[in-house]
C-alpha positions, 0 to 999 in steps of 0.5 A, a space after each residue: 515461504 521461508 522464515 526471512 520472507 514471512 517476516 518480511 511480509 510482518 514488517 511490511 503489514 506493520 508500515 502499512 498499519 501506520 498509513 494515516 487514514 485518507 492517504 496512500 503509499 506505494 509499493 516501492 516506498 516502503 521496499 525502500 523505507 524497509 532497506 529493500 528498495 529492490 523488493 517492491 514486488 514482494 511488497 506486493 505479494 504482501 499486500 496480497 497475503 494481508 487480507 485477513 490481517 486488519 492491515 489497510 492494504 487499499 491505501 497502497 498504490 504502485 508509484 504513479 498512483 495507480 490501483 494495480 492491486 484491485 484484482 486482489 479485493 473482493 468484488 469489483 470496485 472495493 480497493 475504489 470504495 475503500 478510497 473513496 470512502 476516505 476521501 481520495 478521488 479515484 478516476 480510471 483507476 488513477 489516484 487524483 492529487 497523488 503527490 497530496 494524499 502520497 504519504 512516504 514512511 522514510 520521511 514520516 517514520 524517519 523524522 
């Protein structure tokens, strides 16, 4: 990796750090929110490096609210648990009420 995408991955585990407890965001929101609106996939892939980080990386979802990330926690259900946990209805991988629980950095960092 490459001292750019490291810090990359930094900046997307700090916007993720500040995801409210009992919401969601997506991959491509915060590619947006970081000027990045094309790298929603390397959001992803940090998403992936932040396990052992304390970033809350179940709270984000691809842009329909599905748990496209699930495969990267342990055990089977985790990602689900961890929602669940906070509230949020997760049926057939789907987030319930997505646009309720969807919190977008660029509007709630950018006042």
């Amino acid at each position: 990796m490459t001292e750019d995408s490291i810090s990359f991955f930094e900046r997307v585990h700090e916007v993720v750090r500040l995801v409210p407890y009992g919401r969601v965001t997506s991959y491509g929101a915060i590619a947006r929110y970081l000027g990045a609106a094309k790298s929603a996939r390397m959001v992803g892939y940090a998403m992936n490096a932040s396990h052992s980080k304390d970033v809350p990386a179940h709270r984000v979802v691809n842009r329909k609210g599905l748990l496209t990330g699930k495969h990267h926690f342990e055990g089977t259900n985790l990602m689900q648990q961890l929602l669940e946990s906070e509230g949020i209805v997760v049926i057939d991988n789907q987030i319930q009420d997505f646009k309720e629980v969807f919190w977008d950095p660029s509007e709630a960092l950018n006042p």
